[in-house]
N, C-alpha and C positions, 0 to 999 in steps of 0.2 A: 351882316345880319339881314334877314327874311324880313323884306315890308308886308306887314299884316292888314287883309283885305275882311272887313267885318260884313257878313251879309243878310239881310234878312229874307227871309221868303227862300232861303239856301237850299230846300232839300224839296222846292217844288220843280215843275217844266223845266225854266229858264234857271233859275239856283243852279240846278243840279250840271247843265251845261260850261255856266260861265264860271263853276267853281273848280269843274275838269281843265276850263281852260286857264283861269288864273294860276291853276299848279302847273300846269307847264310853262309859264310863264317866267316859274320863278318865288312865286309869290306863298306866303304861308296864307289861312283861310279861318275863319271864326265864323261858326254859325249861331245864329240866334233860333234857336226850339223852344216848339212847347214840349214837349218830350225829353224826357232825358234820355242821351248816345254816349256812347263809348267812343274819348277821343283815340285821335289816329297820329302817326308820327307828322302829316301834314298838316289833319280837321281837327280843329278844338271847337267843341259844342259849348253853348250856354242856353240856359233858360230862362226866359222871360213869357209872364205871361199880361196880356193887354188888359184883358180884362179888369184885371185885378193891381193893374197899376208895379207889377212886378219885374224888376229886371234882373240880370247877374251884373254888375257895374261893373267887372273886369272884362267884358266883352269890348265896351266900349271907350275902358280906360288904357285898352291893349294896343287899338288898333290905331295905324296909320291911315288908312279908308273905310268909308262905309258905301257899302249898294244896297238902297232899301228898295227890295220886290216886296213885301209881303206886304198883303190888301185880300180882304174876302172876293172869291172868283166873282165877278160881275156877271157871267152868264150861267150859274151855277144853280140859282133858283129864280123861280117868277119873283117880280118885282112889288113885293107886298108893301108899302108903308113901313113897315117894321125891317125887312128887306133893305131897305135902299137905305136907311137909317145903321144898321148892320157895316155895309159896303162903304160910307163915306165914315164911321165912325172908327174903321178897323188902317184907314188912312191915315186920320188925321191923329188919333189916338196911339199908333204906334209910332208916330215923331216926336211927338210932342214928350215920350217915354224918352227916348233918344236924347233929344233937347234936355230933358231934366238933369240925365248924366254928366253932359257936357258942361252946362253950368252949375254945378255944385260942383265939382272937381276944377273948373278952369281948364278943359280940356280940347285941345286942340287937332283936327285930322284934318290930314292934305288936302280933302277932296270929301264931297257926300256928293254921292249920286241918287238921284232917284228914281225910282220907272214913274211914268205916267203915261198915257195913251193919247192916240190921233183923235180919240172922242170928245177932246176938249174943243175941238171944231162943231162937235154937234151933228145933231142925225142931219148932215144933209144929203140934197140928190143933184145933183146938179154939175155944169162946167167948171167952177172955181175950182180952182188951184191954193190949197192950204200949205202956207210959209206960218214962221211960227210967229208974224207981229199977225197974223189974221187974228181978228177978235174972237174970243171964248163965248160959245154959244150958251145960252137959259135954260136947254133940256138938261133932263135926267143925268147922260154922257159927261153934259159939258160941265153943270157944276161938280158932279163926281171929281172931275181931274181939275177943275181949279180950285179946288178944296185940298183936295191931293197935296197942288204945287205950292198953293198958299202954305201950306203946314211946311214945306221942304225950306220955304223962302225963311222961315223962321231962323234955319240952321244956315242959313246966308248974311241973316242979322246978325251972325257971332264973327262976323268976317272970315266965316271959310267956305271957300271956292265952292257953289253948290252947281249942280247942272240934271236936268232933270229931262229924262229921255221918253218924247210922245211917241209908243210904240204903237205899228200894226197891227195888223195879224199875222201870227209865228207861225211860221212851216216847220216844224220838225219831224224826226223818228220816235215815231212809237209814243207820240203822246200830242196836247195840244189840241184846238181846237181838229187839226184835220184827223186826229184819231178817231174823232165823234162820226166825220163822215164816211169813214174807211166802209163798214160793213153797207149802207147803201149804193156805194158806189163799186163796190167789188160783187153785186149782186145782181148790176146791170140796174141798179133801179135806181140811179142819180137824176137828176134834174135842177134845173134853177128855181129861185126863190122869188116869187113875187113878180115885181117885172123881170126881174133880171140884169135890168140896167143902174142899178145901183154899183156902185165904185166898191174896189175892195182892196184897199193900202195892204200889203203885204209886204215881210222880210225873212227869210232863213235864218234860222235860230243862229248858223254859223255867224252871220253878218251882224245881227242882233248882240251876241257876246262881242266880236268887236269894238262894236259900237261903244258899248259898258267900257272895256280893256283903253280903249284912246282913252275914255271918260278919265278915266284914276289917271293915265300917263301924258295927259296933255293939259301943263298948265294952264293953256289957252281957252282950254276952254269953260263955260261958264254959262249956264240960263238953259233957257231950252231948244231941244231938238229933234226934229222929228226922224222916226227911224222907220225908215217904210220905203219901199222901191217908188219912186217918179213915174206908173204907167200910166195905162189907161183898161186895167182890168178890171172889168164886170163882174159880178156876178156869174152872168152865161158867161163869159169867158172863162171865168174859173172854172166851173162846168163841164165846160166841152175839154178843156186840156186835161184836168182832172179823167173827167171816162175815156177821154181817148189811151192816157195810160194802162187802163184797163182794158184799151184792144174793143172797144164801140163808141158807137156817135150814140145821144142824148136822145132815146124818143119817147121821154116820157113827155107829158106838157106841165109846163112851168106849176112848182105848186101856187094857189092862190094866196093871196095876204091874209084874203079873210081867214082861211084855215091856221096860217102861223099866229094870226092877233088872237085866236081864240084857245089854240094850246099855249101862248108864250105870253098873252098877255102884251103890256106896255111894254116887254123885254125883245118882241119883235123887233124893235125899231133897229136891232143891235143886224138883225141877217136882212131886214127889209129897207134899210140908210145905209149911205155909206159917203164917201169923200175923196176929191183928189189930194194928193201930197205932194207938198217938195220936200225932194231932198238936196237943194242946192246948199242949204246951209254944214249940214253934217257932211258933203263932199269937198265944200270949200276948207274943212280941213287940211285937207289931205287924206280923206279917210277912201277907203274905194272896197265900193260892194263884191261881195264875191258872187253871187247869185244876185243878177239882172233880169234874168230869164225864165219866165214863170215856170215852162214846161220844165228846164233844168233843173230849176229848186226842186218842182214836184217830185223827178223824178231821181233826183240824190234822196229826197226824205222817204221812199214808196221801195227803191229798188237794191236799196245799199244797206 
């Protein structure tokens, strides 16, 4: 019989990726919607909604795994007070839903994954090299994702196997942060952000589902890890490899900070910081990236 992989955030970006690849895997699939779908002879939909404290208990009384994606986009509106309250409430509030199942039934899964991001390092700019015992920074970023993990770790206090994945920035086809940037830079009007020397953790969605797939099938593993290529890309270097795809070199002049702090608000901090990564720990797996190579990723998600 089909081990049953329960997901939430299933039918966004990364959902809709790591649920193609779970089926080929092997694996049957549960999604958690606010929407109701029409199941499929592989996707069984349920509805839950957060807000209202609402779940289908058969989602989570079905499954042998869970992978919880779903969190309000963190760069999807300015960061109002009300905002940022939204964004850590749609984290913490949708485990804690999770949690309630599991302990009112006595029920047990192999494994709960759950996303969290390189942001729990915090907006920095600098040389350090982020492993995951580096301390969790006091901005905006960082308690977002220790809030996050804190609520994840709850479902580690039931004694089952939790592992929670500090993701990048995702390279994909046709959607994703670099969707946004498509039409400026296919217009010839790309340029960097601010200095430009700001770090930009990056990983290909292919390597990113990965990551998720070892998560469920390696007992071993457990806590967290970061999922981001090990370079040393910039900002401009993102940039330049970016338009060079495009067939020109970058002559616009860098946009200023001021201009992004005053359309983006405190939310600048997200394209104007940035961070180095390691990924010694998710390599000392066994796990091995497929896309290392900025230009290469770029140009599998741009050309393919």
């Amino acid at each position: 019989m089909k081990k049953n992989v329960l997901l939430t955030g299933g039918t966004g970006f990364i959902g809709r990726y790591l649920t193609t690849m779970l089926l080929e895997k092997g694996y049957s699939v549960s999604i958690l919607t606010r929407a109701s779908k029409k199941n499929t002879d592989t996707i069984s939909y349920y509805i839950w909604d957060v807000s209202q404290n609402s779940i289908e208990e058969a989602a989570v009384l079905n499954a042998d795994y869970i992978i919880h994606l779903a969190g309000e986009n963190i760069a999807d509106k300015k960061w109002t007070e009300e905002r940022k309250a939204e964004i850590i409430a749609s984290r913490e509030q949708s485990i804690q839903l999770i949690v309630s199942v599991l302990k009112k039934h006595d029920k047990k899964v192999e494994a709960f994954v759950s996303a969290s991001g390189v942001g729990i390092y915090g907006a920095l700019n600098g040389k350090q090299i982020c492993a995951e015992d580096t301390p969790a920074a006091n901005d905006f970023l960082g308690t977002v994702c220790q809030k996050w993990e804190s609520a994840a770790d709850t479902i580690g206090a039931l004694n089952i196997r939790t592992v929670k994945i500090r993701t990048g920035l995702v390279l994909g086809k046709n959607d994703g942060f670099l969707k946004k940037l498509l039409p400026v830079f296919k217009f010839r009007l790309g340029s960097a952000l601010g200095s430009g020397k700001q770090y930009m953790p990056w990983i290909h969605i292919d390597d990113l589902c990965s990551i998720y797939l070892e998560a469920v099938q390696n007992s071993e593993m457990n806590g967290a890890y970061n999922a981001a290529v090990e370079d040393d890309t910039t900002n401009l270097i993102f940039s330049k490899k970016l338009a060079k795809i495009f067939g020109y070199s970058i002559w616009l002049p860098n946009v200023p900070a001021f201009v992004l702090k005053l359309v983006m608000g405190e939310m600048a901090a997200i394209v104007l910081t940035g961070r180095r990564i390691s990924s010694a720990k998710i390599e000392k797996t066994g796990f091995k990236f497929k896309y290392k190579n900025l230009e290469t990723a770029l140009r599998d998600c741009l050309t393919n």
